[in-house]
N, C-alpha and C positions, 0 to 999 in steps of 0.2 A: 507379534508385531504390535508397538505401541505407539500407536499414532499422538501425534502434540493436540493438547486442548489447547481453546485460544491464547488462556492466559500463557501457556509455554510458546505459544506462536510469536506474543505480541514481547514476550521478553528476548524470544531470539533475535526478533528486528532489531529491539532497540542496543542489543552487542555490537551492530555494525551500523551503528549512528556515533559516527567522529564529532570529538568537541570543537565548539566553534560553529559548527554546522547549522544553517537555516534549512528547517523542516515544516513541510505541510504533511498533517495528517488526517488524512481522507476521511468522511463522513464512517460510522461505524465501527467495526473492529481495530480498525489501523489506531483508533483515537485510543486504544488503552494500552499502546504503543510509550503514549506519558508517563504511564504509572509505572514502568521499569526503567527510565534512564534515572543516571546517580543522579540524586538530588543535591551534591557536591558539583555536579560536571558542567560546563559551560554549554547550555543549548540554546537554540534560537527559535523558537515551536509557534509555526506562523499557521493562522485559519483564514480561507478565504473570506469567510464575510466581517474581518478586518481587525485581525489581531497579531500582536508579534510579543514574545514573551509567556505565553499560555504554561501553566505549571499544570499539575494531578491535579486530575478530579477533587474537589473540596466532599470533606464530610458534608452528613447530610445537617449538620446545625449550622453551617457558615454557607451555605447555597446563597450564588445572588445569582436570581435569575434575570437582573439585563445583564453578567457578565457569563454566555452561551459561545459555545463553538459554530461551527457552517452546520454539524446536527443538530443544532438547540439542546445541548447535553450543558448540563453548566461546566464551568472549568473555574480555574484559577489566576490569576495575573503573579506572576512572578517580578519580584521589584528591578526596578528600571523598562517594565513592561507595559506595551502601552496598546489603545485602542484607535481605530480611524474608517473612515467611508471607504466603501467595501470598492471602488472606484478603484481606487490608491491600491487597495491588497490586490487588484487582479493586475494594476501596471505590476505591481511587484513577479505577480506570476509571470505572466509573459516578456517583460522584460529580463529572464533569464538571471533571478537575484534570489531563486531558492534553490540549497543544494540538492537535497531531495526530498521526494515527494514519497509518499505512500501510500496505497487507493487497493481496491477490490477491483475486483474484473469477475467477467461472464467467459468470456477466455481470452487467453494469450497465446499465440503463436511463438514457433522454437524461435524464429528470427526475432521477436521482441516487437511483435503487434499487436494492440490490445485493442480490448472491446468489453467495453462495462457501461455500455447507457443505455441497452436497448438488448431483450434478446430476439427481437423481429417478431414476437411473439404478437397477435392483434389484439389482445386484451391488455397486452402491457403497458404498463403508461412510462413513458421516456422520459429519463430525466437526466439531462448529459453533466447540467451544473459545471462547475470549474473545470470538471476530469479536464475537457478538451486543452482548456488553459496550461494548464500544470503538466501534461504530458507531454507538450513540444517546449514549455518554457521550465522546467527543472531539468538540472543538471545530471541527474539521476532521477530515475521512477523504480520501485520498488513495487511488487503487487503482492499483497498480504490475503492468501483464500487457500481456501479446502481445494485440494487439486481435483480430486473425481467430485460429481453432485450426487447426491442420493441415492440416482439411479443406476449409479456407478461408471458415468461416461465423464472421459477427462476434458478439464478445461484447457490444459495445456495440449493443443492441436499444429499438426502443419500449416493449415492455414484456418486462419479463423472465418467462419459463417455467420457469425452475428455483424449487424451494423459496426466499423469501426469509429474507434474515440482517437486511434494513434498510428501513424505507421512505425517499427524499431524503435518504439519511447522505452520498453522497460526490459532494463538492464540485469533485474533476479526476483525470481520466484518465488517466496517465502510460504511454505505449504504445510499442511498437518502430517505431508511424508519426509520431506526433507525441503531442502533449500537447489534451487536449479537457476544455474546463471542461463541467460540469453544472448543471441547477437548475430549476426553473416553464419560463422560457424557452425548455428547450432545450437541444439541445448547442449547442455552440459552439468552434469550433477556436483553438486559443491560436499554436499553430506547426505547422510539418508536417516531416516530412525533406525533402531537396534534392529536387529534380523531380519530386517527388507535388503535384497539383493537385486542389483543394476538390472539382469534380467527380468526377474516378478515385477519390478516398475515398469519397464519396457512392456510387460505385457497390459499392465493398468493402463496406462498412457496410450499403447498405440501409436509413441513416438522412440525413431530411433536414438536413443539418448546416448551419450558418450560421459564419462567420470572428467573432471575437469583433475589437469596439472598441478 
């Protein structure tokens, strides 16, 4: 079985990012999410602390560091791309004007409940930032993470035990096993990697998972 590295994670997101589409990409992983859409293709790649237009990460000779994502990663402006008070980008969030979002989480529930600000842990230091926004105000949430952690326990649960950021915000699972949509129904497996079978995930998971139509 061979699982996706990120770089094959954050390309498979960006296959099912529609043109036209207004996209936030969550602090981390999600953010290299940029480096696989066509550079041909009409996107809208919004950061919360106040961007709309964000292109690929710039080489390291053209770095401008006051032009940063919501991680302080530098990025790019793409032409007709512009900057503003991070005020304005959270009305955008919540006023229900991004189509989709893409974020990490600590776990997600089969119903599409998430929880990534908090793992209740007492040494952890919380930091909920926009999640909370973007999760009831994008039109889609996507969650881009390793499905088991280290220790090999799944993040995809029946019900989630860490603090939640959402109740039913995200819609598909994007994992280093395969891709799992969410919703009322249930999970539901969209694809899997090579020689992983619905069963041996079922047993990883610990959820009863169904192959989607």
């Amino acid at each position: 079985m061979q699982r996706l590295d990120k770089q094959q994670l954050a390309r498979r997101v960006a296959r099912d990012i529609p043109e036209g589409a207004y996209v936030n990409l969550g602090i981390g992983l999600p953010t290299q999410v940029a480096n696989y859409l066509d550079s041909a293709g009409d996107y809208f790649l919004h950061s919360e602390n106040g961007i709309l237009g964000m292109g690929p990460a710039p080489d390291e000779d053209h770095i401008d560091w006051d032009l940063i994502n919501a991680g302080k990663q530098p990025v790019t402006l793409l032409n007709g791309g512009c900057f503003f008070h991070h005020g304005d980008s959270f009305s955008m969030m919540r006023g229900g004007h991004i189509d989709i979002c893409v974020m990490g989480a600590y776990q997600v529930s089969t119903r599409g409940d998430l929880a990534n600000w908090h793992t209740g842990d007492p040494d952890a230091i919380p930091a909920v930032g926009g999640a909370m926004d973007l999760a009831i105000g994008a039109k889609q949430v996507f969650v881009m993470m390793n499905l088991l952690t280290k220790t090999g326990e799944s993040k995809l649960v029946e019900h989630c035990t860490y603090p939640l950021t959402g109740l039913g915000c995200v819609s598909r699972i994007y994992s280093e096993l395969g891709v799992i949509d969410l919703g009322p129904d249930g999970a539901k497996v969209v694809e899997m990697v090579d020689n992983l079978t619905l069963e041996r995930l079922r047993e990883m998971t610990g959820v009863d998972l169904t192959m989607a139509q």
